[in-house]
C-alpha positions as CSV (number, residue, x, y, z in Angstrom):
1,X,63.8,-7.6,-29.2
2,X,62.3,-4.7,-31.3
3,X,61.9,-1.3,-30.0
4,X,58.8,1.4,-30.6
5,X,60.3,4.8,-32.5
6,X,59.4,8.0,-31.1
7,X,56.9,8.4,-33.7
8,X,55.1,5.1,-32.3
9,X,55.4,6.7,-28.9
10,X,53.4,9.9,-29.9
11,X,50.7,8.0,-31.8
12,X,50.2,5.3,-28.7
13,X,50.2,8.2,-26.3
14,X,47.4,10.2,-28.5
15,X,45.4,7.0,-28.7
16,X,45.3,6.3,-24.6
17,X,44.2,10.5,-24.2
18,X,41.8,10.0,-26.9
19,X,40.5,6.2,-26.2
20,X,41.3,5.2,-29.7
21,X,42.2,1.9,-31.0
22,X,45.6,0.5,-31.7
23,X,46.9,-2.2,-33.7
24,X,50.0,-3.7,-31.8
25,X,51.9,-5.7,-34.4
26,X,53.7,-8.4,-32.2
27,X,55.1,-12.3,-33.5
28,X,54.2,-11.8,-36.5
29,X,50.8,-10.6,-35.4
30,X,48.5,-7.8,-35.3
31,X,46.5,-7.4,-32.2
32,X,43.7,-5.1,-32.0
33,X,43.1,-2.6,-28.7
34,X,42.0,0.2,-26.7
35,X,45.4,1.4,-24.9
36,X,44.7,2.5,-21.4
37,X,48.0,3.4,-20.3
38,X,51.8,3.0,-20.3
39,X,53.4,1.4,-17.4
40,X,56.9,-0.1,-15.6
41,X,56.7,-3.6,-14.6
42,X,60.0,-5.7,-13.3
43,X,61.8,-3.2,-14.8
44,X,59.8,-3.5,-18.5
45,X,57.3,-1.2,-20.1
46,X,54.1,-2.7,-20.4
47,X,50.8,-1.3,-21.9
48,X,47.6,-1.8,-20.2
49,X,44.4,-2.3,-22.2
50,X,41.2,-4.0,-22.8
51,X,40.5,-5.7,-25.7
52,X,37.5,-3.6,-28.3
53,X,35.1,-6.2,-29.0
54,X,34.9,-8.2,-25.0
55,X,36.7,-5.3,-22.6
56,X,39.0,-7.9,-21.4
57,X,42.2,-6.7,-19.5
58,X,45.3,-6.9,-21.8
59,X,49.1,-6.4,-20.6
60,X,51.5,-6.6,-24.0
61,X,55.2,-6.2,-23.6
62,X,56.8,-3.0,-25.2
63,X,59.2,-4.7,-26.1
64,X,57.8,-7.4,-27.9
65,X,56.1,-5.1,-30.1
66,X,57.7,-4.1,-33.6
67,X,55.2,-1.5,-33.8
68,X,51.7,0.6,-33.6
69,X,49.1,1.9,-35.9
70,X,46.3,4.2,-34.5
71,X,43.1,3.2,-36.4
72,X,40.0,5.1,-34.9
């Protein structure tokens, strides 16, 4: 299970007030998205998003995620 540093925290928080993108790097993977929010479900943190190219609804796990890179 990884875990986001503070640092990560600040720069996914800026990006959701400022509807920037986000690269979530998860399995091994980088996924690319506009962050909506932050929230608690069953007890995990989740972040709610849509997807930049088709506006689809994303959910990805916190703690799946071994980190974040704002990118515009």
């Amino acid at each position: 299970m990884a875990q986001l540093t503070v640092a990560d925290y600040d720069a996914l928080e800026s990006a959701i007030r400022d509807g920037r993108r986000v690269i979530v790097r998860r399995q091994h993977q980088d996924v690319v998205i506009v962050p909506e929010r932050l929230i608690l479900r069953n007890r995990r943190e989740a972040i709610e998003a849509r997807h930049p190219a088709t506006g689809d609804r994303l959910l990805l796990w916190v703690d799946e995620a071994e980190g974040v890179e704002v990118v515009g």
